[in-house]
Steps between C-alpha positions, in 0.01 A plus 500: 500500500788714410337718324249633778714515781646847278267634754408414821138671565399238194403242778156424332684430160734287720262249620314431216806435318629279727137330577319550176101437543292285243807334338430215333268405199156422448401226316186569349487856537240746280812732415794456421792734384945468464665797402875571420623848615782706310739429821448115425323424823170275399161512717215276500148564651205249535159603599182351609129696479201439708225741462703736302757510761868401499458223736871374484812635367839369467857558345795390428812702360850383425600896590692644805373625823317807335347284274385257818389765690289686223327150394437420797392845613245500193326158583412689855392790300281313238340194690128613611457757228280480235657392166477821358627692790767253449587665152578784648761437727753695465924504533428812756239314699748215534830723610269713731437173699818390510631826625725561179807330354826662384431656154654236308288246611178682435429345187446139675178690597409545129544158392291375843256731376485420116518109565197542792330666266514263226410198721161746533436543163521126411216453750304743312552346154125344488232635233360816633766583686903624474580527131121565381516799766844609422363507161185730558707737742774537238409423180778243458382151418699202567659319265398153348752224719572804702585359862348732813846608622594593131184698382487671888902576453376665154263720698758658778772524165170697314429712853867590514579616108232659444578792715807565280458654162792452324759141480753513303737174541870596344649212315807444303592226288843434680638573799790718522320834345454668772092446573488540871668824445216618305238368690610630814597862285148511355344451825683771664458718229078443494540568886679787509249635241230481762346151411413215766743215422621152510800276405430111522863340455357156368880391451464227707891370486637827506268752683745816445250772529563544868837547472468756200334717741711430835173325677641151466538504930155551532213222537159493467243527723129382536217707540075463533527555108769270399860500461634880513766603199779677608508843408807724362504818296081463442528186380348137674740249467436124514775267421542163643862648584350637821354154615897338457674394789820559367610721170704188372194265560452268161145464363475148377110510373310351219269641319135473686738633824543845330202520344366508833689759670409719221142459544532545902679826363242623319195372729651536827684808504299790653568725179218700547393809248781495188500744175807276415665122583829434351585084462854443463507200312799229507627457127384269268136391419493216836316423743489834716449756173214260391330476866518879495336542177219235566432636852473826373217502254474849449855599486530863366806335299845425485826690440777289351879611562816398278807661407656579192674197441349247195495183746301732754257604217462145383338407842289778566291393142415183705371762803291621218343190398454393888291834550311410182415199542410549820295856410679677683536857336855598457513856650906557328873410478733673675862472437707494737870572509423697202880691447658674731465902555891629592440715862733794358361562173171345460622320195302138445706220437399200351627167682356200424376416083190442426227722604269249590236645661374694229565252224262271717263778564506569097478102390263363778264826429520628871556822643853614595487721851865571477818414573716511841838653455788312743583711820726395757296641760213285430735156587633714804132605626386117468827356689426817819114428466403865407223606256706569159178725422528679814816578504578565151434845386460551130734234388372397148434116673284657768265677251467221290352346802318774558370533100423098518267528836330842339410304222328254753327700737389733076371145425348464829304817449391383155343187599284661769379773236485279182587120554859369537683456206850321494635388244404093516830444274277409187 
């Protein structure tokens, strides 16, 4: 119980971690739910109904002492209610009865919450009930084969994105091209321009996006709402960088694994109201760019980075055919690494052949939203964790940032007044 002796007025947390209540499975139980959290602790929650009440509730978890103590702490909560009540049980409600739990162990609250939750909803999966209500209270219908947990999932992803105008997922068709720098660029730049933002790093192997902006010590926290993003320069962060326990910690996941932390990111985070969410996308056209894409069914569009190089250009095509075939509209190319402007003169140098991002922009009939000059000072910002934006003055990189996120929010505008128009690569 390491983790909760961190502070010793947690003497509530303390017992029921080290005697947990209701452990132990039901076997023939009216609900039944197993969820994986992002940390990689798993809960599992059984519940029996009589009369519309939660008769019995039980858990198991292969997690730590948090993760005891909030299961065990939510069985207490939830057994007596009615079913419905028991929907609403909430992370808060959990950590309020336990008497807290050091901030990085407040998301074992959120996944004793979700997985409660879901063990409610299968009980509720009977004609006339759960998704036929969902459906008349939304306007969402469940899916043919849909499971409970899946369609219900669907619903709290639907609640959470819908409060956020604009996603844009940046993707690049290798890695190497320098797309976290424009993601986390763009985002400042949309911030600093008064708009409500937030970055998603969905690069599950190699979350960088904390360490771009000097946040990578931080962790996140739980809340009523959900998980809370960490915020720096007007911008909500999520990344699962904040939920490592060490900065050289390997992720060794397959594919369903990641596709499922990016849906707890989306669902689960407490995001709130959002004119703009940036996705930093791994490279490629894998598993995590596709889960973003599919999750995000009405993503504002996507903005594909390369540099001038042939090789570079060559895989950024195949970005273009992955948004197309997918329907997601291609908002631009930017080209990154695009010359290099001398300090002293203001002379632009070209350095790498090719000019690739407007040869791709020209042959794959998509727009071109300019290209990125080199500047030391963006490498040095990244390495100290400063805002390159911020920080930058009028250095011909910085207003191409700036021109690129204009050109969002002047789209932005556009589709509220007239319908959104991006170009859909065809």
């Amino acid at each position: 119980m390491e983790e909760i002796e961190k502070d010793a007025d947690l003497s509530i947390a303390r017992d029921h971690a080290e005697r947990p209540r209701n452990w132990g499975i039901i076997e023939a139980a009216d609900g039944h739910a197993r969820i994986k959290g992002p940390c990689g602790d798993t809960m599992e929650f059984w519940v029996t109904v009589e009369a519309g009440r939660l008769e019995e509730v039980r858990f198991v978890t292969d997690g730590c002492g948090s993760s005891l103590a909030c299961g065990s702490m939510a069985t207490t909560l939830a057994q007596g209610r009615l079913v419905e009540e028991g929907l609403e049980l909430a992370p808060g409600e959990i950590l309020d009865a336990l008497g807290g739990l050091p901030h990085e162990f407040e998301h074992c609250a959120l996944l004793a919450s979700n997985t409660i939750r879901a063990a409610c909803r299968a009980c509720l999966s009977s004609p006339g009930r759960g998704g036929d209500q969902e459906t008349r209270k939304t306007g969402i219908e469940r899916r043919e084969g849909e499971s409970e947990e899946d369609y219900f999932d669907r619903l709290q992803l639907h609640s959470r994105m819908e409060r956020i105008r604009n996603k844009i997922v940046v993707l690049s068709g290798k890695g190497g091209v320098g797309k976290t720098t424009v993601a986390v660029n763009l985002a400042v730049s949309l911030a600093r321009a008064g708009n409500r933002v937030g970055l998603l790093d969905a690069d599950i192997h190699g979350p960088s996006v904390p360490a771009f902006l000097g946040i990578e010590e931080k962790m996140v926290k739980g809340s009523r709402e959900g998980l809370l993003p960490v915020e720096k320069g007007g911008v909500k962060v999520m990344s699962l960088g904040f939920m490592l326990s060490s900065r050289d910690e390997a992720i060794i996941w397959r594919g369903p694994r990641k596709t499922g932390v990016i849906k707890q990111f989306l669902k689960d985070v407490a995001w709130g109201e959002l004119d703009f969410l940036v996705v930093d996308s791994p490279p490629g056209t894998g598993d995590e760019p596709l889960a973003v894409c599919q999750l995000l069914e009405d993503l504002a569009g996507a903005v594909l980075v390369t540099t001038p190089q042939r090789v570079a250009a060559m895989d950024v095509r195949k970005s273009v055919a992955f948004c197309r075939e997918l329907k997601v509209p291609v908002i631009g190319v930017v080209e990154n690494m695009s010359g290099f402007v001398c300090p002293k003169c203001g002379e632009a140098v070209r350095v790498f052949p090719g000019g690739g991002g407007k040869l791709v922009s020209e042959g794959m009939g998509v727009p071109f939203l300019g290209g990125i000059p080199l500047d030391p000072d963006i490498a040095e910002a990244s390495d100290a964790g400063r805002e390159f934006v911020g920080n930058a003055g009028e250095s011909p990189a910085a207003e191409c940032f700036r021109a690129i996120s204009e050109l969002l929010v002047r789209r932005d505008k556009g589709s509220r007044a007239e319908g959104w128009e991006a170009h859909d690569g065809r």
